[in-house]
C-alpha positions in Angstrom: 0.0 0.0 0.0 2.5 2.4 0.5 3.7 2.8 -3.0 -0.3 3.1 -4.1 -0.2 5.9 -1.3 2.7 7.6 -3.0 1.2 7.8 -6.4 -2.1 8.6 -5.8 -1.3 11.5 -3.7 1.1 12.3 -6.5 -1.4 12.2 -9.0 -3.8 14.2 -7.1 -1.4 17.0 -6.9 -0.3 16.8 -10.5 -2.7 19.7 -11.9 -2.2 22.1 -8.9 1.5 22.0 -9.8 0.4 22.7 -13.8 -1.7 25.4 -12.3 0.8 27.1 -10.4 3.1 26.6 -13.5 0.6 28.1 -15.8 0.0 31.0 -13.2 3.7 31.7 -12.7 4.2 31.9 -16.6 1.2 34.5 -16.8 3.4 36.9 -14.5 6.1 37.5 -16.9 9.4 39.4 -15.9 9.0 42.5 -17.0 5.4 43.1 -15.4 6.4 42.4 -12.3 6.7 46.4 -11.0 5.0 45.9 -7.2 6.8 43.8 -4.4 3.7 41.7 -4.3 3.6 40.8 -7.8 7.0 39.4 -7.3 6.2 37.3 -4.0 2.6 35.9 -5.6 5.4 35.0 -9.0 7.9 33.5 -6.6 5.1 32.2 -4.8 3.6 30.3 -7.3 7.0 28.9 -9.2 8.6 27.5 -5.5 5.2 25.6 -5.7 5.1 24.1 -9.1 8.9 23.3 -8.6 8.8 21.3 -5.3 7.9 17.8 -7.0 9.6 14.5 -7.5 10.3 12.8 -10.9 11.0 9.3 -11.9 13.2 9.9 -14.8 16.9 10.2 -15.6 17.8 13.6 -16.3 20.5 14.8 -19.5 24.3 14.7 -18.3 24.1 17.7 -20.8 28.1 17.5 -21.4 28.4 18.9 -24.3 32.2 19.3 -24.5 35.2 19.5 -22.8 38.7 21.2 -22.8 41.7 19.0 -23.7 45.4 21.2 -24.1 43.8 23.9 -26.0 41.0 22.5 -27.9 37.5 22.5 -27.6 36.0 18.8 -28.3 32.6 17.6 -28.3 31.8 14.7 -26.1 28.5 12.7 -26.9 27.2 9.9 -24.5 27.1 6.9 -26.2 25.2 3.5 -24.7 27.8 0.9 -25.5 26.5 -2.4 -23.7 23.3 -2.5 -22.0 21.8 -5.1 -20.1 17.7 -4.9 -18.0 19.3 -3.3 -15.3 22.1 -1.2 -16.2 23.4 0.3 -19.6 27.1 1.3 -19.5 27.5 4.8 -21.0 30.6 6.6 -22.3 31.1 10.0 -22.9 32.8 9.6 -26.4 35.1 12.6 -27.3 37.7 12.5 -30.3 41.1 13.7 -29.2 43.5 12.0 -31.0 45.3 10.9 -28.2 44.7 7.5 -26.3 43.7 8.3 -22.8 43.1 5.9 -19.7 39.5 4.1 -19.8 37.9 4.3 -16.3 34.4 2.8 -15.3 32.5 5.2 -13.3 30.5 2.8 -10.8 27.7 5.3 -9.4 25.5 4.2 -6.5 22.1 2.5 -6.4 20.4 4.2 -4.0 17.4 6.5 -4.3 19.0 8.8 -7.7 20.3 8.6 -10.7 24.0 8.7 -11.8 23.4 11.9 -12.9 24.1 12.9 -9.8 27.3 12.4 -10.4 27.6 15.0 -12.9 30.5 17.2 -11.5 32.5 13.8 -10.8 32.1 13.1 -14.5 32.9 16.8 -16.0 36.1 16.9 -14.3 37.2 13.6 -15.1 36.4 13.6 -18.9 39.2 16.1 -20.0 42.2 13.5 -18.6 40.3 9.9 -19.1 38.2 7.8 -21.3 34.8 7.8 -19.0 32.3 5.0 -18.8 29.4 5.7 -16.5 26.9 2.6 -15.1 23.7 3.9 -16.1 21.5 2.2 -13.3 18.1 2.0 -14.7 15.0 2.4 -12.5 13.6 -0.7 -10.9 10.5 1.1 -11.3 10.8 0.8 -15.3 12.6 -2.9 -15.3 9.6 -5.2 -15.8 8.9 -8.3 -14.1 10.1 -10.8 -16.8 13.6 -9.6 -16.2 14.2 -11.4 -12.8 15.6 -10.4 -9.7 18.6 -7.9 -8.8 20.8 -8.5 -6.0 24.0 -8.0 -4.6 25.4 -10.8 -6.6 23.9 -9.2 -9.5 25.5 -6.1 -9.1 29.2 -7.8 -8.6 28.4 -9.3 -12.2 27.8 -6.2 -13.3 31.1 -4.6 -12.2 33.0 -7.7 -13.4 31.0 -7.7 -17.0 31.4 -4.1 -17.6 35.5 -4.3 -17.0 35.7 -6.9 -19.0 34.3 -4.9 -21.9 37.1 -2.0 -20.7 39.9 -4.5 -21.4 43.3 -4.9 -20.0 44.1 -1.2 -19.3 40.8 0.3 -17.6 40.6 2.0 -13.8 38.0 1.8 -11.4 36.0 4.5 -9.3 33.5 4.0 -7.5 31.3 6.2 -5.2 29.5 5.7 -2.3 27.3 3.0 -2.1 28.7 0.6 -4.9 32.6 0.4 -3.0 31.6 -2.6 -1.5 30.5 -4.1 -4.5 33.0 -3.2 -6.4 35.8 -4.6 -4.0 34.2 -7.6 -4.0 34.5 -7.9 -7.8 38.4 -7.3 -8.5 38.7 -9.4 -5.5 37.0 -12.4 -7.6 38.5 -10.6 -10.6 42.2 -11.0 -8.9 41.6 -14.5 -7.5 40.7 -15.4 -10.9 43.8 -14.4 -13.1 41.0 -12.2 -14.7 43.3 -10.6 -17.8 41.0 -7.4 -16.9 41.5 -6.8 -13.8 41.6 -3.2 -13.5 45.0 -1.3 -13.1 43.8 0.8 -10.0 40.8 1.1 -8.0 39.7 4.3 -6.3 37.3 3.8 -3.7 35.3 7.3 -2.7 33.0 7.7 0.8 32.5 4.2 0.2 31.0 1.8 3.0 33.5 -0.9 3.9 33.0 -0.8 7.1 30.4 0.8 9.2 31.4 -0.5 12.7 33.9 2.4 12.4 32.6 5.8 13.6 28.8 4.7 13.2 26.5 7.6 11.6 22.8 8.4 12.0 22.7 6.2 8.7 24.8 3.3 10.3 22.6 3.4 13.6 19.4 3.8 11.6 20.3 0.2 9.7 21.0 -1.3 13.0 18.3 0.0 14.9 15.4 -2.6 13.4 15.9 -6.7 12.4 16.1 -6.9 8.4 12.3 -7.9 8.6 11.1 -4.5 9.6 12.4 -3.2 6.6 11.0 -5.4 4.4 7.7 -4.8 6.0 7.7 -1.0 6.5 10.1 0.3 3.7 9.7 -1.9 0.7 6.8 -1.4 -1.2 5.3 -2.9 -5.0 5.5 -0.9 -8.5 1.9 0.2 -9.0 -0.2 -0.8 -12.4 0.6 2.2 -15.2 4.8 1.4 -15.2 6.5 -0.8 -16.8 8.0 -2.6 -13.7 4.4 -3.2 -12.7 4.1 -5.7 -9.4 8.3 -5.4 -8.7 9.3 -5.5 -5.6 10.9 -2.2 -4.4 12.6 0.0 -2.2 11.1 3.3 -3.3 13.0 6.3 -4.3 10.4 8.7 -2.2 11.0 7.1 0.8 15.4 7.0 0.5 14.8 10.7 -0.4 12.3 11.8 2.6 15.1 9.8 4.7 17.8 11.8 3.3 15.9 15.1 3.6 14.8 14.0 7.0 18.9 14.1 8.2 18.9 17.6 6.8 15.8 19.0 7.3 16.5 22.7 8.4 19.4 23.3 6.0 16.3 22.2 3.0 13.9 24.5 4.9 16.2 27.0 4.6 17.1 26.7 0.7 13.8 26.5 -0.1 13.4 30.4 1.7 16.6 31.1 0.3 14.9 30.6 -2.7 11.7 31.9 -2.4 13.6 35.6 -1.1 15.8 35.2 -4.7 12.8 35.0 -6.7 11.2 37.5 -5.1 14.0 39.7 -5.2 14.2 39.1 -9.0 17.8 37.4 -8.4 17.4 34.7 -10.4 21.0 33.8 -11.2 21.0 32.8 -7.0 17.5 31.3 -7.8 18.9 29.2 -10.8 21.7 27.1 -8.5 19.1 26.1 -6.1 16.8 25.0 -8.4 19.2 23.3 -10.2 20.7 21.3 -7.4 17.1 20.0 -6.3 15.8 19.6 -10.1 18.5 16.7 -9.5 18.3 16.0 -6.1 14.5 15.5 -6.7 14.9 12.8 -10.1 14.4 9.8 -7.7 14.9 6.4 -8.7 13.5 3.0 -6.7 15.8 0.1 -5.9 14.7 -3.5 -6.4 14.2 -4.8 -3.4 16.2 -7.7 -3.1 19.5 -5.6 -3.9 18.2 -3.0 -1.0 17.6 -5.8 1.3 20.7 -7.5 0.8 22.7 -4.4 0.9 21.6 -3.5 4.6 21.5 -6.9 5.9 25.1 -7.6 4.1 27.2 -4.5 4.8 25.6 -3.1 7.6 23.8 -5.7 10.1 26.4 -8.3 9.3 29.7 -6.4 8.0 30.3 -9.2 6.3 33.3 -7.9 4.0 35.1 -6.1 6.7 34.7 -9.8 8.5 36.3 -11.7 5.4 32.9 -13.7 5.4 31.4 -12.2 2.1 30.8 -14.5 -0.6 29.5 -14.1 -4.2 27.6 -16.7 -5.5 28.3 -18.9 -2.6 32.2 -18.3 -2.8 34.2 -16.9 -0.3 35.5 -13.3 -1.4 39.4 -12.8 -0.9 40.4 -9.3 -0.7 44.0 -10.1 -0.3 44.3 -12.0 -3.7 44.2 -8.7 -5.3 48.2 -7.8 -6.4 47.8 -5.7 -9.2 45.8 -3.2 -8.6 46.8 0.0 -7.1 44.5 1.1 -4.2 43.4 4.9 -3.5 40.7 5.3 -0.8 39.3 8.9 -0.3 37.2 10.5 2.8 36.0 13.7 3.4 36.4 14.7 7.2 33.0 16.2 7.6 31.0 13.4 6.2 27.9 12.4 7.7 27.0 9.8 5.9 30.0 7.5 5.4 32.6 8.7 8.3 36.4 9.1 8.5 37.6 5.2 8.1 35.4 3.1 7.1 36.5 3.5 3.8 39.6 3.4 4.7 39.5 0.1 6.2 39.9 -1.2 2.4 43.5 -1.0 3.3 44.0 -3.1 5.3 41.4 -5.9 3.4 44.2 -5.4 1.0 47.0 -6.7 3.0 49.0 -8.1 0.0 49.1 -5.0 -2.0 52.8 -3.8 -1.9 52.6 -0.4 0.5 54.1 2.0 -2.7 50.5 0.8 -4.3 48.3 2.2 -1.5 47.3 5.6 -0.8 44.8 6.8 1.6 43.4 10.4 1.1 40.9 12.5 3.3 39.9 16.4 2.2 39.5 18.6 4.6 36.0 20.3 4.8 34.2 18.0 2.9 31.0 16.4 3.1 30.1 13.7 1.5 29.0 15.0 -1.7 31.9 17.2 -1.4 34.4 14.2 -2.2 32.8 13.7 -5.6 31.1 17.0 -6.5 31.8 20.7 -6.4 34.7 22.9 -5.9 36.6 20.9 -3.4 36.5 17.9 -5.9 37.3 19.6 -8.7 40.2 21.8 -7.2 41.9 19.1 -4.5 40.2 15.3 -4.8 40.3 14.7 -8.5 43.9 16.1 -9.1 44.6 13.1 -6.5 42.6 10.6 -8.4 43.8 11.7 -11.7 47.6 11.3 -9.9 46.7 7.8 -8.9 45.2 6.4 -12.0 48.0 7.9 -14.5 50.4 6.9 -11.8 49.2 3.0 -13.0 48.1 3.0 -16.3 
Protein backbone atom coordinates (compact mmCIF):
# COMPACT_ATOMS: atom_id res chain seq x y z
CA UNK A 1 0.00 0.00 0.00
CA UNK A 2 2.52 2.45 0.45
CA UNK A 3 3.65 2.79 -3.05
CA UNK A 4 -0.28 3.09 -4.14
CA UNK A 5 -0.16 5.86 -1.30
CA UNK A 6 2.66 7.60 -2.96
CA UNK A 7 1.22 7.75 -6.40
CA UNK A 8 -2.09 8.59 -5.77
CA UNK A 9 -1.26 11.50 -3.71
CA UNK A 10 1.06 12.26 -6.48
CA UNK A 11 -1.35 12.17 -9.04
CA UNK A 12 -3.84 14.18 -7.10
CA UNK A 13 -1.38 17.04 -6.88
CA UNK A 14 -0.29 16.82 -10.49
CA UNK A 15 -2.68 19.72 -11.94
CA UNK A 16 -2.24 22.10 -8.93
CA UNK A 17 1.45 22.01 -9.78
CA UNK A 18 0.39 22.65 -13.75
CA UNK A 19 -1.69 25.36 -12.28
CA UNK A 20 0.76 27.05 -10.43
CA UNK A 21 3.07 26.61 -13.49
CA UNK A 22 0.59 28.11 -15.79
CA UNK A 23 0.04 31.00 -13.20
CA UNK A 24 3.72 31.70 -12.65
CA UNK A 25 4.20 31.85 -16.61
CA UNK A 26 1.20 34.50 -16.82
CA UNK A 27 3.41 36.93 -14.49
CA UNK A 28 6.05 37.48 -16.90
CA UNK A 29 9.40 39.35 -15.93
CA UNK A 30 8.96 42.45 -17.00
CA UNK A 31 5.37 43.06 -15.41
CA UNK A 32 6.36 42.39 -12.29
CA UNK A 33 6.69 46.35 -10.99
CA UNK A 34 4.99 45.89 -7.21
CA UNK A 35 6.82 43.75 -4.40
CA UNK A 36 3.73 41.70 -4.31
CA UNK A 37 3.58 40.81 -7.85
CA UNK A 38 6.97 39.45 -7.34
CA UNK A 39 6.21 37.27 -3.98
CA UNK A 40 2.60 35.90 -5.59
CA UNK A 41 5.43 34.99 -9.01
CA UNK A 42 7.88 33.47 -6.57
CA UNK A 43 5.06 32.21 -4.78
CA UNK A 44 3.61 30.26 -7.26
CA UNK A 45 7.04 28.85 -9.24
CA UNK A 46 8.64 27.48 -5.53
CA UNK A 47 5.21 25.56 -5.65
CA UNK A 48 5.12 24.10 -9.09
CA UNK A 49 8.86 23.26 -8.63
CA UNK A 50 8.80 21.34 -5.31
CA UNK A 51 7.86 17.83 -7.02
CA UNK A 52 9.55 14.50 -7.50
CA UNK A 53 10.29 12.79 -10.94
CA UNK A 54 11.02 9.34 -11.90
CA UNK A 55 13.18 9.94 -14.84
CA UNK A 56 16.94 10.23 -15.60
CA UNK A 57 17.79 13.65 -16.26
CA UNK A 58 20.45 14.75 -19.50
CA UNK A 59 24.34 14.70 -18.33
CA UNK A 60 24.11 17.67 -20.78
CA UNK A 61 28.09 17.51 -21.42
CA UNK A 62 28.35 18.88 -24.34
CA UNK A 63 32.19 19.29 -24.47
CA UNK A 64 35.17 19.48 -22.81
CA UNK A 65 38.74 21.22 -22.80
CA UNK A 66 41.71 18.96 -23.70
CA UNK A 67 45.35 21.17 -24.10
CA UNK A 68 43.80 23.89 -26.03
CA UNK A 69 40.97 22.45 -27.86
CA UNK A 70 37.54 22.53 -27.60
CA UNK A 71 36.03 18.84 -28.28
CA UNK A 72 32.61 17.63 -28.29
CA UNK A 73 31.77 14.68 -26.07
CA UNK A 74 28.45 12.68 -26.89
CA UNK A 75 27.19 9.89 -24.49
CA UNK A 76 27.06 6.92 -26.21
CA UNK A 77 25.16 3.48 -24.69
CA UNK A 78 27.81 0.87 -25.54
CA UNK A 79 26.47 -2.43 -23.67
CA UNK A 80 23.32 -2.47 -21.99
CA UNK A 81 21.75 -5.08 -20.12
CA UNK A 82 17.65 -4.95 -18.03
CA UNK A 83 19.28 -3.29 -15.33
CA UNK A 84 22.07 -1.22 -16.23
CA UNK A 85 23.43 0.26 -19.58
CA UNK A 86 27.14 1.29 -19.46
CA UNK A 87 27.48 4.79 -20.97
CA UNK A 88 30.60 6.59 -22.31
CA UNK A 89 31.14 9.96 -22.86
CA UNK A 90 32.84 9.60 -26.43
CA UNK A 91 35.05 12.59 -27.27
CA UNK A 92 37.68 12.54 -30.30
CA UNK A 93 41.08 13.75 -29.21
CA UNK A 94 43.49 12.00 -31.02
CA UNK A 95 45.31 10.85 -28.23
CA UNK A 96 44.67 7.49 -26.28
CA UNK A 97 43.66 8.27 -22.81
CA UNK A 98 43.13 5.91 -19.65
CA UNK A 99 39.50 4.06 -19.78
CA UNK A 100 37.91 4.27 -16.33
CA UNK A 101 34.42 2.77 -15.28
CA UNK A 102 32.49 5.23 -13.29
CA UNK A 103 30.54 2.79 -10.79
CA UNK A 104 27.66 5.28 -9.36
CA UNK A 105 25.49 4.25 -6.54
CA UNK A 106 22.09 2.51 -6.43
CA UNK A 107 20.37 4.24 -4.02
CA UNK A 108 17.44 6.45 -4.31
CA UNK A 109 18.95 8.78 -7.66
CA UNK A 110 20.30 8.61 -10.72
CA UNK A 111 23.99 8.72 -11.84
CA UNK A 112 23.44 11.85 -12.89
CA UNK A 113 24.12 12.93 -9.83
CA UNK A 114 27.26 12.39 -10.44
CA UNK A 115 27.63 15.01 -12.91
CA UNK A 116 30.48 17.18 -11.46
CA UNK A 117 32.53 13.76 -10.77
CA UNK A 118 32.06 13.05 -14.47
CA UNK A 119 32.85 16.78 -16.01
CA UNK A 120 36.14 16.87 -14.26
CA UNK A 121 37.21 13.59 -15.06
CA UNK A 122 36.39 13.63 -18.86
CA UNK A 123 39.24 16.06 -19.99
CA UNK A 124 42.20 13.52 -18.63
CA UNK A 125 40.30 9.93 -19.12
CA UNK A 126 38.25 7.77 -21.28
CA UNK A 127 34.77 7.81 -18.97
CA UNK A 128 32.25 5.01 -18.79
CA UNK A 129 29.44 5.66 -16.47
CA UNK A 130 26.91 2.61 -15.07
CA UNK A 131 23.66 3.89 -16.09
CA UNK A 132 21.49 2.21 -13.35
CA UNK A 133 18.12 1.96 -14.74
CA UNK A 134 14.99 2.37 -12.52
CA UNK A 135 13.63 -0.68 -10.88
CA UNK A 136 10.54 1.10 -11.32
CA UNK A 137 10.76 0.81 -15.28
CA UNK A 138 12.57 -2.90 -15.33
CA UNK A 139 9.58 -5.22 -15.75
CA UNK A 140 8.88 -8.32 -14.09
CA UNK A 141 10.10 -10.81 -16.78
CA UNK A 142 13.58 -9.59 -16.20
CA UNK A 143 14.16 -11.39 -12.83
CA UNK A 144 15.59 -10.35 -9.72
CA UNK A 145 18.60 -7.93 -8.84
CA UNK A 146 20.76 -8.47 -6.03
CA UNK A 147 24.04 -7.96 -4.60
CA UNK A 148 25.37 -10.77 -6.59
CA UNK A 149 23.92 -9.23 -9.53
CA UNK A 150 25.51 -6.13 -9.07
CA UNK A 151 29.24 -7.77 -8.64
CA UNK A 152 28.42 -9.30 -12.17
CA UNK A 153 27.75 -6.18 -13.33
CA UNK A 154 31.10 -4.57 -12.16
CA UNK A 155 32.96 -7.74 -13.37
CA UNK A 156 31.03 -7.74 -16.97
CA UNK A 157 31.36 -4.13 -17.57
CA UNK A 158 35.55 -4.35 -16.95
CA UNK A 159 35.74 -6.94 -18.98
CA UNK A 160 34.35 -4.87 -21.93
CA UNK A 161 37.06 -1.97 -20.70
CA UNK A 162 39.92 -4.48 -21.42
CA UNK A 163 43.27 -4.92 -20.01
CA UNK A 164 44.09 -1.16 -19.32
CA UNK A 165 40.84 0.34 -17.60
CA UNK A 166 40.62 1.97 -13.79
CA UNK A 167 37.98 1.83 -11.43
CA UNK A 168 35.98 4.51 -9.31
CA UNK A 169 33.48 3.99 -7.48
CA UNK A 170 31.28 6.17 -5.15
CA UNK A 171 29.52 5.68 -2.27
CA UNK A 172 27.33 2.96 -2.06
CA UNK A 173 28.75 0.57 -4.89
CA UNK A 174 32.63 0.40 -3.02
CA UNK A 175 31.56 -2.65 -1.49
CA UNK A 176 30.46 -4.13 -4.53
CA UNK A 177 33.00 -3.22 -6.40
CA UNK A 178 35.81 -4.56 -3.95
CA UNK A 179 34.24 -7.57 -3.99
CA UNK A 180 34.48 -7.90 -7.81
CA UNK A 181 38.37 -7.28 -8.54
CA UNK A 182 38.66 -9.41 -5.50
CA UNK A 183 37.04 -12.44 -7.63
CA UNK A 184 38.49 -10.58 -10.56
CA UNK A 185 42.20 -10.97 -8.90
CA UNK A 186 41.62 -14.51 -7.51
CA UNK A 187 40.68 -15.37 -10.92
CA UNK A 188 43.82 -14.42 -13.08
CA UNK A 189 41.04 -12.20 -14.67
CA UNK A 190 43.27 -10.62 -17.85
CA UNK A 191 41.04 -7.41 -16.86
CA UNK A 192 41.49 -6.85 -13.82
CA UNK A 193 41.63 -3.20 -13.45
CA UNK A 194 44.95 -1.33 -13.07
CA UNK A 195 43.80 0.81 -10.04
CA UNK A 196 40.79 1.07 -8.04
CA UNK A 197 39.66 4.26 -6.28
CA UNK A 198 37.29 3.82 -3.67
CA UNK A 199 35.32 7.28 -2.66
CA UNK A 200 33.04 7.67 0.82
CA UNK A 201 32.55 4.24 0.22
CA UNK A 202 30.97 1.83 2.98
CA UNK A 203 33.54 -0.90 3.88
CA UNK A 204 33.02 -0.85 7.06
CA UNK A 205 30.44 0.79 9.21
CA UNK A 206 31.42 -0.50 12.66
CA UNK A 207 33.90 2.36 12.39
CA UNK A 208 32.58 5.83 13.63
CA UNK A 209 28.81 4.75 13.19
CA UNK A 210 26.50 7.59 11.58
CA UNK A 211 22.80 8.39 11.99
CA UNK A 212 22.69 6.21 8.73
CA UNK A 213 24.81 3.28 10.31
CA UNK A 214 22.61 3.40 13.58
CA UNK A 215 19.37 3.79 11.63
CA UNK A 216 20.33 0.23 9.72
CA UNK A 217 21.00 -1.34 13.00
CA UNK A 218 18.27 0.00 14.90
CA UNK A 219 15.36 -2.60 13.40
CA UNK A 220 15.89 -6.71 12.40
CA UNK A 221 16.10 -6.93 8.42
CA UNK A 222 12.28 -7.94 8.63
CA UNK A 223 11.13 -4.49 9.62
CA UNK A 224 12.37 -3.20 6.64
CA UNK A 225 11.00 -5.44 4.39
CA UNK A 226 7.71 -4.82 5.98
CA UNK A 227 7.71 -1.02 6.50
CA UNK A 228 10.10 0.35 3.72
CA UNK A 229 9.65 -1.91 0.71
CA UNK A 230 6.80 -1.44 -1.21
CA UNK A 231 5.32 -2.89 -4.97
CA UNK A 232 5.49 -0.89 -8.50
CA UNK A 233 1.93 0.16 -9.00
CA UNK A 234 -0.16 -0.84 -12.39
CA UNK A 235 0.56 2.24 -15.20
CA UNK A 236 4.77 1.38 -15.19
CA UNK A 237 6.55 -0.80 -16.77
CA UNK A 238 7.98 -2.60 -13.71
CA UNK A 239 4.37 -3.18 -12.72
CA UNK A 240 4.12 -5.72 -9.39
CA UNK A 241 8.29 -5.42 -8.70
CA UNK A 242 9.29 -5.48 -5.58
CA UNK A 243 10.95 -2.17 -4.37
CA UNK A 244 12.62 0.02 -2.21
CA UNK A 245 11.06 3.27 -3.32
CA UNK A 246 13.05 6.25 -4.35
CA UNK A 247 10.41 8.73 -2.19
CA UNK A 248 11.04 7.14 0.77
CA UNK A 249 15.40 7.00 0.54
CA UNK A 250 14.83 10.72 -0.37
CA UNK A 251 12.33 11.78 2.58
CA UNK A 252 15.07 9.79 4.73
CA UNK A 253 17.78 11.85 3.32
CA UNK A 254 15.89 15.14 3.58
CA UNK A 255 14.75 14.00 7.04
CA UNK A 256 18.92 14.15 8.24
CA UNK A 257 18.86 17.65 6.81
CA UNK A 258 15.78 18.99 7.28
CA UNK A 259 16.49 22.71 8.37
CA UNK A 260 19.38 23.33 5.95
CA UNK A 261 16.25 22.22 2.95
CA UNK A 262 13.87 24.54 4.93
CA UNK A 263 16.17 27.01 4.61
CA UNK A 264 17.06 26.68 0.72
CA UNK A 265 13.75 26.46 -0.05
CA UNK A 266 13.37 30.38 1.65
CA UNK A 267 16.64 31.15 0.31
CA UNK A 268 14.87 30.64 -2.66
CA UNK A 269 11.74 31.86 -2.45
CA UNK A 270 13.63 35.62 -1.09
CA UNK A 271 15.83 35.18 -4.71
CA UNK A 272 12.81 35.05 -6.69
CA UNK A 273 11.17 37.52 -5.08
CA UNK A 274 14.02 39.68 -5.15
CA UNK A 275 14.24 39.06 -8.96
CA UNK A 276 17.77 37.45 -8.38
CA UNK A 277 17.44 34.66 -10.41
CA UNK A 278 21.00 33.82 -11.18
CA UNK A 279 20.97 32.76 -7.02
CA UNK A 280 17.51 31.34 -7.77
CA UNK A 281 18.90 29.20 -10.75
CA UNK A 282 21.67 27.12 -8.45
CA UNK A 283 19.06 26.06 -6.09
CA UNK A 284 16.84 25.01 -8.43
CA UNK A 285 19.23 23.28 -10.20
CA UNK A 286 20.75 21.33 -7.39
CA UNK A 287 17.13 20.04 -6.26
CA UNK A 288 15.83 19.60 -10.08
CA UNK A 289 18.52 16.73 -9.49
CA UNK A 290 18.26 15.95 -6.10
CA UNK A 291 14.50 15.49 -6.72
CA UNK A 292 14.85 12.81 -10.07
CA UNK A 293 14.41 9.83 -7.73
CA UNK A 294 14.94 6.44 -8.68
CA UNK A 295 13.49 3.04 -6.70
CA UNK A 296 15.77 0.12 -5.86
CA UNK A 297 14.75 -3.54 -6.37
CA UNK A 298 14.19 -4.79 -3.43
CA UNK A 299 16.23 -7.70 -3.05
CA UNK A 300 19.54 -5.57 -3.91
CA UNK A 301 18.15 -3.02 -0.99
CA UNK A 302 17.57 -5.82 1.29
CA UNK A 303 20.69 -7.53 0.76
CA UNK A 304 22.69 -4.41 0.88
CA UNK A 305 21.57 -3.53 4.56
CA UNK A 306 21.54 -6.91 5.87
CA UNK A 307 25.12 -7.59 4.09
CA UNK A 308 27.15 -4.54 4.79
CA UNK A 309 25.63 -3.06 7.63
CA UNK A 310 23.84 -5.71 10.10
CA UNK A 311 26.38 -8.28 9.26
CA UNK A 312 29.65 -6.41 8.01
CA UNK A 313 30.33 -9.15 6.34
CA UNK A 314 33.26 -7.86 3.97
CA UNK A 315 35.14 -6.07 6.74
CA UNK A 316 34.66 -9.82 8.47
CA UNK A 317 36.29 -11.72 5.37
CA UNK A 318 32.88 -13.73 5.39
CA UNK A 319 31.37 -12.18 2.14
CA UNK A 320 30.79 -14.46 -0.59
CA UNK A 321 29.47 -14.15 -4.23
CA UNK A 322 27.56 -16.69 -5.46
CA UNK A 323 28.30 -18.86 -2.59
CA UNK A 324 32.24 -18.26 -2.81
CA UNK A 325 34.19 -16.89 -0.27
CA UNK A 326 35.46 -13.26 -1.42
CA UNK A 327 39.40 -12.84 -0.86
CA UNK A 328 40.40 -9.31 -0.69
CA UNK A 329 44.03 -10.14 -0.26
CA UNK A 330 44.35 -12.03 -3.71
CA UNK A 331 44.19 -8.68 -5.26
CA UNK A 332 48.20 -7.79 -6.44
CA UNK A 333 47.84 -5.72 -9.17
CA UNK A 334 45.81 -3.23 -8.65
CA UNK A 335 46.79 -0.04 -7.15
CA UNK A 336 44.53 1.12 -4.24
CA UNK A 337 43.44 4.87 -3.46
CA UNK A 338 40.70 5.30 -0.79
CA UNK A 339 39.26 8.90 -0.30
CA UNK A 340 37.20 10.47 2.84
CA UNK A 341 36.00 13.73 3.38
CA UNK A 342 36.40 14.69 7.16
CA UNK A 343 32.99 16.22 7.60
CA UNK A 344 30.96 13.37 6.16
CA UNK A 345 27.92 12.42 7.69
CA UNK A 346 27.00 9.78 5.86
CA UNK A 347 29.96 7.46 5.38
CA UNK A 348 32.58 8.67 8.27
CA UNK A 349 36.39 9.07 8.49
CA UNK A 350 37.59 5.24 8.14
CA UNK A 351 35.42 3.07 7.09
CA UNK A 352 36.52 3.46 3.76
CA UNK A 353 39.62 3.36 4.67
CA UNK A 354 39.45 0.13 6.22
CA UNK A 355 39.90 -1.20 2.42
CA UNK A 356 43.52 -1.00 3.28
CA UNK A 357 43.95 -3.11 5.34
CA UNK A 358 41.40 -5.88 3.44
CA UNK A 359 44.19 -5.38 0.98
CA UNK A 360 47.00 -6.71 2.95
CA UNK A 361 49.02 -8.06 0.01
CA UNK A 362 49.08 -5.00 -1.96
CA UNK A 363 52.83 -3.79 -1.91
CA UNK A 364 52.60 -0.37 0.49
CA UNK A 365 54.09 2.03 -2.67
CA UNK A 366 50.49 0.79 -4.29
CA UNK A 367 48.27 2.19 -1.49
CA UNK A 368 47.27 5.57 -0.77
CA UNK A 369 44.82 6.76 1.62
CA UNK A 370 43.44 10.42 1.12
CA UNK A 371 40.89 12.49 3.35
CA UNK A 372 39.93 16.37 2.22
CA UNK A 373 39.51 18.64 4.63
CA UNK A 374 36.02 20.32 4.84
CA UNK A 375 34.18 18.05 2.87
CA UNK A 376 30.98 16.41 3.14
CA UNK A 377 30.08 13.70 1.54
CA UNK A 378 29.01 15.03 -1.66
CA UNK A 379 31.86 17.22 -1.38
CA UNK A 380 34.42 14.22 -2.16
CA UNK A 381 32.77 13.72 -5.65
CA UNK A 382 31.05 16.97 -6.55
CA UNK A 383 31.85 20.73 -6.36
CA UNK A 384 34.68 22.86 -5.86
CA UNK A 385 36.63 20.86 -3.43
CA UNK A 386 36.45 17.91 -5.88
CA UNK A 387 37.34 19.65 -8.73
CA UNK A 388 40.19 21.77 -7.20
CA UNK A 389 41.93 19.12 -4.45
CA UNK A 390 40.15 15.30 -4.84
CA UNK A 391 40.33 14.68 -8.46
CA UNK A 392 43.91 16.07 -9.11
CA UNK A 393 44.62 13.12 -6.53
CA UNK A 394 42.59 10.64 -8.35
CA UNK A 395 43.76 11.68 -11.74
CA UNK A 396 47.56 11.31 -9.90
CA UNK A 397 46.70 7.85 -8.88
CA UNK A 398 45.20 6.39 -12.05
CA UNK A 399 47.99 7.89 -14.52
CA UNK A 400 50.38 6.94 -11.77
CA UNK A 401 49.21 3.01 -12.96
CA UNK A 402 48.06 2.98 -16.33
Amino acid sequence: MLYQAYQTHSDALEPMRWAAYAAAGMLEPGTLNLPWQRSLSALFQVSAFAALTHKRRPFAIRDVTVGRCVVPVREEAVLRTPFCTLVRFRKETGTPQPPVLLVAPISGHFATLLRDTVQAMVADHDVYITDWHNARDVPLAAGVFGFDDFVDHVIQFLTFLGPDAHLVAICQPCVGALAAVAVMAEDGHPAQPKSMCLMAGPIDTRINPTKVDEFALSRPIGWFERHLIGVVPQGCAGALRRVYPGFVQLCAFMAMNLERHMKSFQDLYNHLARGERDKAATIVEFYREYFAVMDLAADFYLETVQRIFHDHELPRKELRWRGRKVDCGAIRKTHLLTVEGDRDDICAVGQTLAAQDLCERLRPYMKRHYVQPGAGHYGVFAGRRWQTQVYPVVRDVIHAAA
